[in-house]
C-alpha positions in Angstrom: 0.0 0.0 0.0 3.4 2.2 1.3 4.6 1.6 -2.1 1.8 2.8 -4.1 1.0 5.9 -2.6 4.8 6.5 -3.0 4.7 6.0 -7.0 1.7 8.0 -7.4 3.2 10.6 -5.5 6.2 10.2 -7.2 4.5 10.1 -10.9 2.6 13.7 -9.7 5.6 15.4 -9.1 7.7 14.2 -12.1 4.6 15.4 -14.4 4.2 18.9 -12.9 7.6 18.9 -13.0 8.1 18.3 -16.7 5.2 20.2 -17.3 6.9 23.3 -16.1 9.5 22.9 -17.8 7.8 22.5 -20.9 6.4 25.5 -20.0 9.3 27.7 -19.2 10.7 26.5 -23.4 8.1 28.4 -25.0 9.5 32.0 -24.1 13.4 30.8 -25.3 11.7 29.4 -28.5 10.2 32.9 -28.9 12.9 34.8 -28.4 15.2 32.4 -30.7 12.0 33.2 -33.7 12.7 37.0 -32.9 16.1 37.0 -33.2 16.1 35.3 -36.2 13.7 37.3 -37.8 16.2 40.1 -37.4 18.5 39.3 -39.4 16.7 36.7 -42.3 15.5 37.2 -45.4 12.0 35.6 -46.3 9.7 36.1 -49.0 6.4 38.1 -48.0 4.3 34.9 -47.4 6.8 33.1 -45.4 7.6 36.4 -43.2 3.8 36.4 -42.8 3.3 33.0 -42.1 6.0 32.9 -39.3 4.7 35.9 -37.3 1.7 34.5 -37.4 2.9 30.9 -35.9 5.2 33.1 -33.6 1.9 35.0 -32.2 -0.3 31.8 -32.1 2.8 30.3 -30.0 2.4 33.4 -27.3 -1.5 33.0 -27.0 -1.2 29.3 -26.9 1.8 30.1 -24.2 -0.3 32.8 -22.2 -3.4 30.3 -22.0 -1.3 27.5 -20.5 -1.6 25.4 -24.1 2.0 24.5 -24.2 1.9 21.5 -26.3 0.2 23.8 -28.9 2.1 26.7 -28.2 5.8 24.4 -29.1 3.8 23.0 -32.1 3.9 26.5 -33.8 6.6 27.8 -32.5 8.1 24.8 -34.1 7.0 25.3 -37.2 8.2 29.0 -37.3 11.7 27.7 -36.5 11.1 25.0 -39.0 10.8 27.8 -41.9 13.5 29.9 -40.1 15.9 27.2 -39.9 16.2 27.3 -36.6 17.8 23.7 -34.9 
């Protein structure tokens, strides 16, 4: 019984855990997409396409959708060339 409260316990914390720090990528991934952005040179409909994966990344971010949020801000550093 000892046992199993202690790997549920255990499992909790390893999943808020992770999910923080899932949570805490999204802002580097964003600031990796600005800088970038600075200094390359896209055609009109790629520029477009990866602000608007950039801002769909914040709101995702801001509303606690992480898994979303890394999904398009994945795919602006996709088009970037971002590794």
């Amino acid at each position: 019984m000892k046992t199993r409260l202690f790997a549920s316990i255990a499992a909790a914390v390893m999943l808020f855990a992770s999910s923080a720090a899932f949570a805490s990528s999204c802002p580097k991934h964003m600031k990796a997409i600005d800088e970038a952005l600075k200094t390359t040179e896209l055609s009109k409909a790629d520029m477009a396409k990866v602000k608007g994966l950039r801002a769909k990344g914040e709101a995702m971010h801001k509303n606690g959708k992480h898994d979303e949020s890394m999904k398009a801000l994945s795919e602006a550093e996709k088009i970037l060339g971002i590794k």
